[in-house]
PDBQT receptor file of N, H, CA, C and O in Angstrom, charges set to zero:
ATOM      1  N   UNK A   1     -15.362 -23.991  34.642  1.00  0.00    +0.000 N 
ATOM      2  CA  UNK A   1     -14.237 -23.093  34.803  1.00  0.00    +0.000 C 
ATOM      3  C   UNK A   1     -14.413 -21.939  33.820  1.00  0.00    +0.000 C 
ATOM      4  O   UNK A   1     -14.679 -22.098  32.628  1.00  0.00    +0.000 OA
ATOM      5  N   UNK A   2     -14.275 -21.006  34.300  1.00  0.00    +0.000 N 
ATOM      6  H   UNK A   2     -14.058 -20.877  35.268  1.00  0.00    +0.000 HD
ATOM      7  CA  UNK A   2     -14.204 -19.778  33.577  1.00  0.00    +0.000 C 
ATOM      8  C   UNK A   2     -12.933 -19.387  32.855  1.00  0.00    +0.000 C 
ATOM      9  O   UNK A   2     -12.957 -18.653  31.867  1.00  0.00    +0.000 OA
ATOM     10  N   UNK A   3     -12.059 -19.784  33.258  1.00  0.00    +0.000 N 
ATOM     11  H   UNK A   3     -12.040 -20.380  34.060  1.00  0.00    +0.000 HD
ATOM     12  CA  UNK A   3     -10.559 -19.349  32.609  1.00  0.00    +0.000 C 
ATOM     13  C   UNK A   3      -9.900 -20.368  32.427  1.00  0.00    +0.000 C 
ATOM     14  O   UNK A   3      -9.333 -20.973  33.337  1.00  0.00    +0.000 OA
ATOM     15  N   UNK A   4      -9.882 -20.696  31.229  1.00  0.00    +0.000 N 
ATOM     16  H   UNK A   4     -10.342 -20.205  30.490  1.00  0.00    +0.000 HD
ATOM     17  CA  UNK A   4      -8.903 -21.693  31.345  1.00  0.00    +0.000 C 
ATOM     18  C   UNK A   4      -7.216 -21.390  31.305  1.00  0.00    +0.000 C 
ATOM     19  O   UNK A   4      -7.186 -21.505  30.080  1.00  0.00    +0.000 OA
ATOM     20  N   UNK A   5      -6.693 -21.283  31.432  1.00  0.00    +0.000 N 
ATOM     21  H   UNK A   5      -6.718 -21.190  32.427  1.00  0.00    +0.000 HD
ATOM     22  CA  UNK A   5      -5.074 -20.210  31.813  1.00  0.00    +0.000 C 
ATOM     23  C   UNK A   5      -4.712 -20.972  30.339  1.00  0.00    +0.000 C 
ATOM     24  O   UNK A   5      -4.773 -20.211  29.373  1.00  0.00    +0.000 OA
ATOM     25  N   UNK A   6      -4.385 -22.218  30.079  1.00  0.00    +0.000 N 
ATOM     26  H   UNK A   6      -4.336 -22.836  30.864  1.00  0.00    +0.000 HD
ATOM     27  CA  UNK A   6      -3.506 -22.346  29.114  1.00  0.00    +0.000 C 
ATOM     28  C   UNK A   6      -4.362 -22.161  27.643  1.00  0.00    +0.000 C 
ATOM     29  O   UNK A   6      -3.746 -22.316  26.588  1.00  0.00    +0.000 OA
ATOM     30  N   UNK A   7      -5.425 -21.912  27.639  1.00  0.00    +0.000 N 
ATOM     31  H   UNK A   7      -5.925 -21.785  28.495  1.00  0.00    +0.000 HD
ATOM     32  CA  UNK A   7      -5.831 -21.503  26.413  1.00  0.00    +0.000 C 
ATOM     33  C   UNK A   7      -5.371 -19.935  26.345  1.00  0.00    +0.000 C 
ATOM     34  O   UNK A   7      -5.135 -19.653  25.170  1.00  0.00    +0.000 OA
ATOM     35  N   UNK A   8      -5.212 -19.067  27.027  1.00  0.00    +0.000 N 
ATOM     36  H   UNK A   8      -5.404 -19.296  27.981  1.00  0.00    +0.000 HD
ATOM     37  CA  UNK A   8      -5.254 -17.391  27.016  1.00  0.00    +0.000 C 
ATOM     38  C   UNK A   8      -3.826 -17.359  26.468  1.00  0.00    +0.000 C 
ATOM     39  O   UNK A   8      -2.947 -18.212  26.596  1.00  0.00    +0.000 OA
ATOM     40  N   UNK A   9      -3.785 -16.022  25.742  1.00  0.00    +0.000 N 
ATOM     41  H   UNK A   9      -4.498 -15.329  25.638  1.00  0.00    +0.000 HD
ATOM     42  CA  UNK A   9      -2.368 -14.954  25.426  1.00  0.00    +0.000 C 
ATOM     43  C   UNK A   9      -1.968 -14.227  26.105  1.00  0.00    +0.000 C 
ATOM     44  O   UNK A   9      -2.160 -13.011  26.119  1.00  0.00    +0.000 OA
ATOM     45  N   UNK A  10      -0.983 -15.231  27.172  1.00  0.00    +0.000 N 
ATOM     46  H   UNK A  10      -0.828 -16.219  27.162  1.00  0.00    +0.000 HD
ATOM     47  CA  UNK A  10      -0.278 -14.254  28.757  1.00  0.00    +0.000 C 
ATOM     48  C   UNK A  10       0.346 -13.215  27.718  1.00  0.00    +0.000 C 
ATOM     49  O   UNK A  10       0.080 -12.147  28.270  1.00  0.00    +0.000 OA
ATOM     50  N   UNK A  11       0.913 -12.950  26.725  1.00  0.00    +0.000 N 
ATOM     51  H   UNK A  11       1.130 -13.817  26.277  1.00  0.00    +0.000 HD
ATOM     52  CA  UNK A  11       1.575 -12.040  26.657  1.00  0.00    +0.000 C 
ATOM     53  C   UNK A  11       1.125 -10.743  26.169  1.00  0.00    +0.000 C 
ATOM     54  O   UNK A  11       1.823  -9.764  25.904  1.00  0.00    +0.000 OA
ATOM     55  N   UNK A  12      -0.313 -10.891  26.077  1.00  0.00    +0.000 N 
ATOM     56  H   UNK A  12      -0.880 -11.687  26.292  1.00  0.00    +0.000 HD
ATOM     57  CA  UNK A  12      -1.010 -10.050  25.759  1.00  0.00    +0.000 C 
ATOM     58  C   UNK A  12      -1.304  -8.916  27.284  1.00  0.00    +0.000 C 
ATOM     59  O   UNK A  12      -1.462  -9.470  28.372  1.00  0.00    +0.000 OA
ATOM     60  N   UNK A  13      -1.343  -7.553  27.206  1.00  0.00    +0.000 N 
ATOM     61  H   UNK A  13      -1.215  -7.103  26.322  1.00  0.00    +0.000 HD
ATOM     62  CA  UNK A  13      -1.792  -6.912  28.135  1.00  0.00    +0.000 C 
ATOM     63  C   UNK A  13      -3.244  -6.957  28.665  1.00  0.00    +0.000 C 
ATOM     64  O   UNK A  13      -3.690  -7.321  29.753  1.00  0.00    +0.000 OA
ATOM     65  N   UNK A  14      -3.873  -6.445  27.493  1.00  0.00    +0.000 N 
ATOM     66  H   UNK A  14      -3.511  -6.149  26.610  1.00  0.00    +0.000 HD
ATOM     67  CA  UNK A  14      -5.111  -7.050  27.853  1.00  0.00    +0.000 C 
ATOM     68  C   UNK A  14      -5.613  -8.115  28.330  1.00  0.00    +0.000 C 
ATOM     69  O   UNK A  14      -6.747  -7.919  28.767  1.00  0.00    +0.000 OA
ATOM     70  N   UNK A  15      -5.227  -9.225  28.438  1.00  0.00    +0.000 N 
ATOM     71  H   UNK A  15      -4.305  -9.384  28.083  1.00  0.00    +0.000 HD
ATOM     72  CA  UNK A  15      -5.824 -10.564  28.612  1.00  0.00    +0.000 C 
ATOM     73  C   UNK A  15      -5.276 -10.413  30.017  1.00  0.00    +0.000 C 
ATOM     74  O   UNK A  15      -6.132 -10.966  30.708  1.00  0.00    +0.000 OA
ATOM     75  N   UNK A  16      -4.125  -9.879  30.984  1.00  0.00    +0.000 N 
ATOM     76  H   UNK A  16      -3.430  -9.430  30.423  1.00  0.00    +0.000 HD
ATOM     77  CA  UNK A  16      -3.894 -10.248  31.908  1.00  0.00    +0.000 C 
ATOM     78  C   UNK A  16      -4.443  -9.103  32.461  1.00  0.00    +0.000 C 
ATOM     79  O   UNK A  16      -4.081  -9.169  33.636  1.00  0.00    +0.000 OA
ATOM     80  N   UNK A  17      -5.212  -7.916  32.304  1.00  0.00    +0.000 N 
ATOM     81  H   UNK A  17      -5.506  -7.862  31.350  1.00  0.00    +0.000 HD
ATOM     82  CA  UNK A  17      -6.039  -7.012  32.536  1.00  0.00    +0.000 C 
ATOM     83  C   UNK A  17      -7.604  -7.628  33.010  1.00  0.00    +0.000 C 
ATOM     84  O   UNK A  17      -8.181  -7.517  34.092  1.00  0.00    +0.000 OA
ATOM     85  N   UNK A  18      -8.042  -8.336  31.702  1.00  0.00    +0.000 N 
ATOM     86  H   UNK A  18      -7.573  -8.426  30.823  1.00  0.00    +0.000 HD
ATOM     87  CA  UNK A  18      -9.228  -8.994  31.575  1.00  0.00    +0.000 C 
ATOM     88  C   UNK A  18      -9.547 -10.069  32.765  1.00  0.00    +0.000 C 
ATOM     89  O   UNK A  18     -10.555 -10.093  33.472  1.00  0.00    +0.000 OA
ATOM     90  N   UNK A  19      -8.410 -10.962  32.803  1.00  0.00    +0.000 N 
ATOM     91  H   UNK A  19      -7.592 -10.943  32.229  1.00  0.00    +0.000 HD
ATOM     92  CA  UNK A  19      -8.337 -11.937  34.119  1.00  0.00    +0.000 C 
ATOM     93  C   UNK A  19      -8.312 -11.545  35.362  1.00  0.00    +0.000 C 
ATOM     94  O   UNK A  19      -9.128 -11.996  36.166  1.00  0.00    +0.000 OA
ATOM     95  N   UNK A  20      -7.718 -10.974  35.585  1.00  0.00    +0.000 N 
ATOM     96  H   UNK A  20      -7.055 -10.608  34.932  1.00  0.00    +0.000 HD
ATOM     97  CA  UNK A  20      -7.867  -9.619  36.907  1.00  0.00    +0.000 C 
ATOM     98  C   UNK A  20      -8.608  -9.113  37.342  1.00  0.00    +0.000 C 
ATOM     99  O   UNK A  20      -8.758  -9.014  38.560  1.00  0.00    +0.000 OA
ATOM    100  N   UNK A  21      -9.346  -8.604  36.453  1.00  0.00    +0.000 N 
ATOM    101  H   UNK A  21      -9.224  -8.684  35.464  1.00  0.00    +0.000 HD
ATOM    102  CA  UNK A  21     -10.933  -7.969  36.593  1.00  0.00    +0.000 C 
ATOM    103  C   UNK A  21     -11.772  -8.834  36.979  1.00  0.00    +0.000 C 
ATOM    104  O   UNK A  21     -12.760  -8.480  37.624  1.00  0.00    +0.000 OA
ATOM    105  N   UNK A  22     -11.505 -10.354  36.608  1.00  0.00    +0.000 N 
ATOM    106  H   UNK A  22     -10.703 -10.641  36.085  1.00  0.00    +0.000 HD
ATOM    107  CA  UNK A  22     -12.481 -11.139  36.438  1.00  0.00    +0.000 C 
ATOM    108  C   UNK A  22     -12.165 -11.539  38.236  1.00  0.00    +0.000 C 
ATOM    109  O   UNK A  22     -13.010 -11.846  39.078  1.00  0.00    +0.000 OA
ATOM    110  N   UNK A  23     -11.258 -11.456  38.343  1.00  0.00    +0.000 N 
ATOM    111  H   UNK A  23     -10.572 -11.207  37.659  1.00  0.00    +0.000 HD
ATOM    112  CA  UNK A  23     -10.551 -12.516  39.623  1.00  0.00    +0.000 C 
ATOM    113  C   UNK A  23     -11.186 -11.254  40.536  1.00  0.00    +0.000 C 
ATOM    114  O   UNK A  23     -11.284 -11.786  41.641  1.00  0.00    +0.000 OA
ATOM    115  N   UNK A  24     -11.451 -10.499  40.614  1.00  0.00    +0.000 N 
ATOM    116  H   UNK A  24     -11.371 -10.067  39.716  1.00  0.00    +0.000 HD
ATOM    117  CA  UNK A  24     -11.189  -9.146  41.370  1.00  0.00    +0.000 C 
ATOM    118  C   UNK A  24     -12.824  -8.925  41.411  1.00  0.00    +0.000 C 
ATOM    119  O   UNK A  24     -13.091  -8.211  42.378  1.00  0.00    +0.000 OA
ATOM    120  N   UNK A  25     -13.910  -9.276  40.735  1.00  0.00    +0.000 N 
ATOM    121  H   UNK A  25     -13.694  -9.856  39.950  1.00  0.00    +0.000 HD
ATOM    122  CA  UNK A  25     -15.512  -9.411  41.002  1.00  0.00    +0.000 C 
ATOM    123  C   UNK A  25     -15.408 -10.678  41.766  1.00  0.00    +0.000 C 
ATOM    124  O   UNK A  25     -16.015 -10.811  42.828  1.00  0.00    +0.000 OA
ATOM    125  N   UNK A  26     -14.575 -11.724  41.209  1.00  0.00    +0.000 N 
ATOM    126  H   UNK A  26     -14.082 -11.617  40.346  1.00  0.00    +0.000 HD
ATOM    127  CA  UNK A  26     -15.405 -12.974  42.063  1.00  0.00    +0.000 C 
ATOM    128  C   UNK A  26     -14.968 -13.075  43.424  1.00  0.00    +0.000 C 
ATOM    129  O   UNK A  26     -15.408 -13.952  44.166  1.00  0.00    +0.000 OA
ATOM    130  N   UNK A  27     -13.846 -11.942  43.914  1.00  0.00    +0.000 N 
ATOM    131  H   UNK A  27     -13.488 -11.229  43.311  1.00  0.00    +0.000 HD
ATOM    132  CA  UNK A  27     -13.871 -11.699  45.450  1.00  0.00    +0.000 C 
ATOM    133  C   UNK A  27     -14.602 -10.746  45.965  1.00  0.00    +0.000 C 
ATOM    134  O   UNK A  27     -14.631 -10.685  47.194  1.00  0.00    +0.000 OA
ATOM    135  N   UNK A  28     -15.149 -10.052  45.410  1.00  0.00    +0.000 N 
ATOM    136  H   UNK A  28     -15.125 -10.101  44.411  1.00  0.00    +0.000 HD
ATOM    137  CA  UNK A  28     -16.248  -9.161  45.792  1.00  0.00    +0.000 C 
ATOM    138  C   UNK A  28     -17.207  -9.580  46.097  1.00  0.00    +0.000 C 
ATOM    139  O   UNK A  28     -17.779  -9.230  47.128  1.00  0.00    +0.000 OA
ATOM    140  N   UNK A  29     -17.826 -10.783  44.976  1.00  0.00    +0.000 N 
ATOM    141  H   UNK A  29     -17.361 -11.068  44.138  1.00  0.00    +0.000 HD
ATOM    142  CA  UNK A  29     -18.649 -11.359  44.917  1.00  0.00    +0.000 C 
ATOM    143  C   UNK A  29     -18.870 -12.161  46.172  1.00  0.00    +0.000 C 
ATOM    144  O   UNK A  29     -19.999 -12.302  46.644  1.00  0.00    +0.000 OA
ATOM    145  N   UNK A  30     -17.442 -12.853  46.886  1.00  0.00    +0.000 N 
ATOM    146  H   UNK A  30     -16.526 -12.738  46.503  1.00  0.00    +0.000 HD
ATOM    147  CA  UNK A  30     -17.483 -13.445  47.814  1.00  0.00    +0.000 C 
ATOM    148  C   UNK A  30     -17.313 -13.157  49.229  1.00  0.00    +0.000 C 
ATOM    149  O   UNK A  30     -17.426 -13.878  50.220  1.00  0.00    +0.000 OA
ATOM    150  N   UNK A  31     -16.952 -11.673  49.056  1.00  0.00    +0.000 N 
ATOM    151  H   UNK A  31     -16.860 -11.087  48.250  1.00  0.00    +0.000 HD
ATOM    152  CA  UNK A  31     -17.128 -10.800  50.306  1.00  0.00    +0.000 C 
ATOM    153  C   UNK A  31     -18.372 -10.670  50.756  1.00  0.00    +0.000 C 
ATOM    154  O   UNK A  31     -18.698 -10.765  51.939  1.00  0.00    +0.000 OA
ATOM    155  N   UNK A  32     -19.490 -10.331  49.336  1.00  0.00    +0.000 N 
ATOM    156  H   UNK A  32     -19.225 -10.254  48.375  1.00  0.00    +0.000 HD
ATOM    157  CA  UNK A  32     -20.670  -9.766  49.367  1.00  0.00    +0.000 C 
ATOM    158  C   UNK A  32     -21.276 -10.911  49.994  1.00  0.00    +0.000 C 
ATOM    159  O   UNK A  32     -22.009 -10.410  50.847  1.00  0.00    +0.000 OA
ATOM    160  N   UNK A  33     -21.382 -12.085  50.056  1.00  0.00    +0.000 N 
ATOM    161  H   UNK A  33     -20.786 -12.492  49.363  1.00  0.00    +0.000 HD
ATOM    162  CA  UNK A  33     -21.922 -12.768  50.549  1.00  0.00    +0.000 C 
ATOM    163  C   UNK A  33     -21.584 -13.156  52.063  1.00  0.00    +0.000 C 
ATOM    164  O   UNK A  33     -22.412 -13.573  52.872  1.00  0.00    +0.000 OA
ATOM    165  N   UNK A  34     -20.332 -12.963  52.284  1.00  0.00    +0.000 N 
ATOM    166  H   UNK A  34     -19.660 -12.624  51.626  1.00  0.00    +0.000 HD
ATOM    167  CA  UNK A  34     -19.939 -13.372  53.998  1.00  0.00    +0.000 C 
ATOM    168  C   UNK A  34     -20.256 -11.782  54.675  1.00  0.00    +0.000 C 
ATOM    169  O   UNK A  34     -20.029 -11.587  55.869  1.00  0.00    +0.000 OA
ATOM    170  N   UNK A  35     -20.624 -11.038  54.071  1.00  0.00    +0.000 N 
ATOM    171  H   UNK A  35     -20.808 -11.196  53.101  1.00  0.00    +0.000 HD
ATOM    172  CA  UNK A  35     -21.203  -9.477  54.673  1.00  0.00    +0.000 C 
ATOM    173  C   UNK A  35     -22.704 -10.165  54.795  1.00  0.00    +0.000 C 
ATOM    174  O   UNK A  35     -23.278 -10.141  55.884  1.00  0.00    +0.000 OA
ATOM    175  N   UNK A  36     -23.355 -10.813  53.570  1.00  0.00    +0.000 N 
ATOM    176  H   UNK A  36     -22.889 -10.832  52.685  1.00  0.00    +0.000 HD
ATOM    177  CA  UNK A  36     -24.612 -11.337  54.165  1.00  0.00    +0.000 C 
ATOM    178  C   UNK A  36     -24.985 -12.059  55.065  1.00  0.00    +0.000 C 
ATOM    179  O   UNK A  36     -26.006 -11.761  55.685  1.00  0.00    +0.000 OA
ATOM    180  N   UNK A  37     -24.358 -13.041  55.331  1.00  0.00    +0.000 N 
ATOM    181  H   UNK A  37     -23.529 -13.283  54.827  1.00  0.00    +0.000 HD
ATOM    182  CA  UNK A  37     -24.486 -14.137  56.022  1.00  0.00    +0.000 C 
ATOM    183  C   UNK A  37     -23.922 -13.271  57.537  1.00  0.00    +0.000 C 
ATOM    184  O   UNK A  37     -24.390 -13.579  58.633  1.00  0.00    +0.000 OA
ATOM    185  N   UNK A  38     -23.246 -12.568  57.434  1.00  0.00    +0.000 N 
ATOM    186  H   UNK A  38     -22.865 -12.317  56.544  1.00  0.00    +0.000 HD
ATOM    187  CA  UNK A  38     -22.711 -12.242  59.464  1.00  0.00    +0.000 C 
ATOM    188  C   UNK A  38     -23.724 -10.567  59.417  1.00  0.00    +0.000 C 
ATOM    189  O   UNK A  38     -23.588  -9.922  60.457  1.00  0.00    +0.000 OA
ATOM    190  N   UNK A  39     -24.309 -10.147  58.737  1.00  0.00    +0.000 N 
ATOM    191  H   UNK A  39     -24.419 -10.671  57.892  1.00  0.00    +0.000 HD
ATOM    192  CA  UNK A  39     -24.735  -8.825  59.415  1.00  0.00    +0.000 C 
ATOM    193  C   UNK A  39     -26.070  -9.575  59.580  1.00  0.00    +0.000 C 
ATOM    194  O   UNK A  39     -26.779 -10.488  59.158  1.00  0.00    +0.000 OA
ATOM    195  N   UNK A  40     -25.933  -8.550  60.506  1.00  0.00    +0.000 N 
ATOM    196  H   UNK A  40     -25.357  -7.809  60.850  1.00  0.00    +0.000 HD
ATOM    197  CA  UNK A  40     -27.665  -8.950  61.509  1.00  0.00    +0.000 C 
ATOM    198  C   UNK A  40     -28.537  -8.081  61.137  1.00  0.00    +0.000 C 
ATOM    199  O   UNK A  40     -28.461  -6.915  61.523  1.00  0.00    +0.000 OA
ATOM    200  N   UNK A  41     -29.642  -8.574  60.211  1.00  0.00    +0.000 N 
ATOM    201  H   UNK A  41     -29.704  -9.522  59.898  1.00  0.00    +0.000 HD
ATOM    202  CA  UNK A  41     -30.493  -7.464  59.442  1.00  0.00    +0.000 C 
ATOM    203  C   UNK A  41     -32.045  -6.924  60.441  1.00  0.00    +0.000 C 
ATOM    204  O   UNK A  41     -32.513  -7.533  61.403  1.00  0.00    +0.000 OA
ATOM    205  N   UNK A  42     -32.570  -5.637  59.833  1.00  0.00    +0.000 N 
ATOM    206  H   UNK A  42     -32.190  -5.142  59.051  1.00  0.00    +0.000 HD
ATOM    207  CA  UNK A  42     -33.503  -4.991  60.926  1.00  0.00    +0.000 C 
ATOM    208  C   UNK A  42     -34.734  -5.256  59.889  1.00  0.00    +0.000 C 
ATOM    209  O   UNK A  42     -35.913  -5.450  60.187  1.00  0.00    +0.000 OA
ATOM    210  N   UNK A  43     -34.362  -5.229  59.072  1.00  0.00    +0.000 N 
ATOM    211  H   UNK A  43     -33.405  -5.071  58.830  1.00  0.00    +0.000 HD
ATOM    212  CA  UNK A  43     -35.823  -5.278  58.402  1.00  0.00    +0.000 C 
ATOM    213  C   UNK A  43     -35.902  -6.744  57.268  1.00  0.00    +0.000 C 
ATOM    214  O   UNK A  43     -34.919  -7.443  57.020  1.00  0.00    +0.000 OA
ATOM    215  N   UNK A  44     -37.021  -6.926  56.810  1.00  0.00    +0.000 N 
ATOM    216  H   UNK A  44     -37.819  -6.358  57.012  1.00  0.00    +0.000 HD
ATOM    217  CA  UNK A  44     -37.142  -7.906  55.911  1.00  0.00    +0.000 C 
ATOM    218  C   UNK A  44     -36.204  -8.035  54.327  1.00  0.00    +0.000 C 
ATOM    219  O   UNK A  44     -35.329  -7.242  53.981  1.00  0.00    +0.000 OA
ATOM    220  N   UNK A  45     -36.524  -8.865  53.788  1.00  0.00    +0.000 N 
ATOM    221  H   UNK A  45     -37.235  -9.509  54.069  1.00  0.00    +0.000 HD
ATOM    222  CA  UNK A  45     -35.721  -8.582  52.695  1.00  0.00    +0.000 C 
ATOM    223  C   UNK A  45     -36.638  -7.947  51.380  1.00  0.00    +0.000 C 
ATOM    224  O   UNK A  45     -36.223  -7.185  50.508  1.00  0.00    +0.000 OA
ATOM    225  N   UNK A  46     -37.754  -8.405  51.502  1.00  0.00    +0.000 N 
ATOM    226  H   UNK A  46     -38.092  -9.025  52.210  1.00  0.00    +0.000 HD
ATOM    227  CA  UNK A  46     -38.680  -7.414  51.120  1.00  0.00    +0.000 C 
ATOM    228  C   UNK A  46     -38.523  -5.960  51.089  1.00  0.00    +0.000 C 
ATOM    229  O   UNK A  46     -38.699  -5.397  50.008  1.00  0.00    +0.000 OA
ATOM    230  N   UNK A  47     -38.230  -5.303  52.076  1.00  0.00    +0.000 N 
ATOM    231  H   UNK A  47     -38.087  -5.759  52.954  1.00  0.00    +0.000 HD
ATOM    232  CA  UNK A  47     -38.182  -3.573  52.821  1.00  0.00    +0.000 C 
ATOM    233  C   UNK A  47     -37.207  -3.782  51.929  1.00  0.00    +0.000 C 
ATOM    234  O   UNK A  47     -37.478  -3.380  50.798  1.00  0.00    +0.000 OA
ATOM    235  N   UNK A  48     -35.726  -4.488  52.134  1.00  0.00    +0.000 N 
ATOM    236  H   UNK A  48     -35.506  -4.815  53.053  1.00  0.00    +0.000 HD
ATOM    237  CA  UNK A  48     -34.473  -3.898  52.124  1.00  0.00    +0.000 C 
ATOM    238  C   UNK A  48     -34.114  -4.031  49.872  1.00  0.00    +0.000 C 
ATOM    239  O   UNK A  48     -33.153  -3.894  49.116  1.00  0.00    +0.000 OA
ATOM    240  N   UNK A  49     -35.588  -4.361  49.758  1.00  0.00    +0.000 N 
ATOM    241  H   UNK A  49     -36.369  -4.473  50.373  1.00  0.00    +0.000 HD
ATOM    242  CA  UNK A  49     -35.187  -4.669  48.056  1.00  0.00    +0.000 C 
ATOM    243  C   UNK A  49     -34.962  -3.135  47.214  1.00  0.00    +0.000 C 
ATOM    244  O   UNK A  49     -34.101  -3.251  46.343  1.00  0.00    +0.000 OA
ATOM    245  N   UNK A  50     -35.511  -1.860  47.296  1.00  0.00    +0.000 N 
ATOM    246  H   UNK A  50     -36.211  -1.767  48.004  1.00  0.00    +0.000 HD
ATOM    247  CA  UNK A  50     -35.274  -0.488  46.835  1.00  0.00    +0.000 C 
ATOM    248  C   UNK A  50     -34.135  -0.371  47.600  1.00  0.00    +0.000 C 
ATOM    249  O   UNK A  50     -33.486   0.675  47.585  1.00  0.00    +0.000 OA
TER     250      UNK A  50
């Protein structure tokens, strides 16, 4: 686990800034991958590495 909630300082701004950010890549992160898995690619993954 990356966050543990009851160790953090909710009342801090930052920290509920920091968590957010964090929460907010690891859906990207998980978009980025269901964009991989359903597009239908033309070239190798080789080509597509630059």
């Amino acid at each position: 686990m990356l966050l543990n909630p009851l160790t953090l300082d909710w009342s801090r701004h930052e920290t509920v800034l920091g968590c957010a950010f964090v929460l907010a890549a690891a859906i990207c992160w998980a978009a980025n991958i269901l964009v991989g898995w359903v597009h239908r690619w033309i070239a190798t993954p080789l080509q597509l590495l630059p």
